[in-house]
C-alpha positions as CSV (number, residue, x, y, z in Angstrom):
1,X,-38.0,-0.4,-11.0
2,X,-34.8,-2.0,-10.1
3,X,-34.7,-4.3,-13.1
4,X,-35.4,-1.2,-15.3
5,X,-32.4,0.7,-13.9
6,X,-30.0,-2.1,-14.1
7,X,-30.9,-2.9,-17.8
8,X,-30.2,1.0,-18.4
9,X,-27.1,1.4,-16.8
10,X,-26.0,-2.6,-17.9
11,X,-23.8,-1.3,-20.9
12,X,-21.8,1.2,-18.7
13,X,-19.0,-1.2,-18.4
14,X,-17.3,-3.2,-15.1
15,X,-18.3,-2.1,-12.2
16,X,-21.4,-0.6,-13.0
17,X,-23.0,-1.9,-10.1
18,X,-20.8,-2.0,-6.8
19,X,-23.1,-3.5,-4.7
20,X,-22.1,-6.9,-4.9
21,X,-18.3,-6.2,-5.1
22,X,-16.4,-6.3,-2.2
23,X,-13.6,-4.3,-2.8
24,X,-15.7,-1.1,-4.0
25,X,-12.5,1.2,-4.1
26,X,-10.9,-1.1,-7.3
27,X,-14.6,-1.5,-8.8
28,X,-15.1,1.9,-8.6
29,X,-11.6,2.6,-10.4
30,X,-12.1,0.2,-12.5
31,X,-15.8,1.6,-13.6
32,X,-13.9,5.8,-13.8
33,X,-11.1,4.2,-15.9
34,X,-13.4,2.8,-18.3
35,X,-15.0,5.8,-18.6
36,X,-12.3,7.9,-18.9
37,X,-13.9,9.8,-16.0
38,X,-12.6,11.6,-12.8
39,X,-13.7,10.3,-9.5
40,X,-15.4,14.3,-9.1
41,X,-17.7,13.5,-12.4
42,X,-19.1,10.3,-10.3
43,X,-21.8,9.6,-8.1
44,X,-21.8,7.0,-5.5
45,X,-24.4,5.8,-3.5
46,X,-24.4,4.2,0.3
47,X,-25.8,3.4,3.8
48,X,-22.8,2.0,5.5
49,X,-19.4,2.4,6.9
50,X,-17.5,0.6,4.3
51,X,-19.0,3.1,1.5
52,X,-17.6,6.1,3.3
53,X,-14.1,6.4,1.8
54,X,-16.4,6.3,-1.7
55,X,-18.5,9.0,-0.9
56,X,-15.8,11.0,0.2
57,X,-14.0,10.4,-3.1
58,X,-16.7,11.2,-5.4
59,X,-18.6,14.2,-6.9
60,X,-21.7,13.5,-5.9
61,X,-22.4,11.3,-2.3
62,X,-26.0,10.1,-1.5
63,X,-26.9,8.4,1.5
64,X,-30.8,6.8,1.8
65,X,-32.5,7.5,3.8
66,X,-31.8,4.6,6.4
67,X,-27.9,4.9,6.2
68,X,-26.0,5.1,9.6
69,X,-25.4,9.3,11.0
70,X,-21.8,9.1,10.2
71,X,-22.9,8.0,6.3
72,X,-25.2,11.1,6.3
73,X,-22.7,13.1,8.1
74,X,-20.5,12.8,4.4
75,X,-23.3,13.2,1.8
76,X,-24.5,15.6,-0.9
77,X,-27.9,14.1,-1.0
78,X,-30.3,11.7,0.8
79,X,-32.9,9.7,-0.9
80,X,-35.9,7.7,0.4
81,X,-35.4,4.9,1.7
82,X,-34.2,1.8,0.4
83,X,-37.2,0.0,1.1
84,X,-39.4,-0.9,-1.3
85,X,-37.4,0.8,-4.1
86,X,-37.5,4.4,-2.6
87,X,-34.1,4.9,-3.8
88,X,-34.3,3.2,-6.8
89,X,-37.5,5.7,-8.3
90,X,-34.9,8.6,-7.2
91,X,-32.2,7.6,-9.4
92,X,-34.7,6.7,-12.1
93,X,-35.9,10.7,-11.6
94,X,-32.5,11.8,-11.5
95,X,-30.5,10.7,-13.9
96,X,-33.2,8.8,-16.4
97,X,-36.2,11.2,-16.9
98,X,-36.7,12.5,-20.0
99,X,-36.2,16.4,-19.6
């Protein structure tokens, strides 16, 4: 499932995945300035303390569903877990099924 989502979302330009970026606050402008987007049209997605300021910045903030309280505390949404792809089959409902 992973694979499948990050050959989708591939083309989307830098940034498009933050999780092996350690400055997420430049990726993440980097990704919305690409886009031509506002941080309110994004969706960001975390389990730790370092991805609060993100959440709080963006439209849309999920938290799985093993992310630390204060993580939760500052979400929209919580998925499954990230273990064995939980969140992964989320995102792939979310945003990727055909309607």
């Amino acid at each position: 499932m992973r694979n499948e989502i990050t050959s989708k979302v591939a083309n989307w330009g830098p940034a498009f995945n933050l999780r092996w970026i350690s400055l997420k606050d430049i990726a993440l402008d980097a990704f919305l300035d690409f886009h031509g987007f506002s941080s309110k049209e994004a969706a960001f997605i975390g389990d730790h303390y370092a991805d609060i300021s993100l959440l709080q910045r963006v439209g849309l903030a999920v938290a799985v569903e093993n992310a630390l309280p204060e993580v939760k505390a500052v979400c929209d949404y919580l998925t499954c877990s990230n273990i064995n792809d939980g969140a992964a089959s989320e995102i792939e409902e979310v945003f990727f099924a055909k309607r």
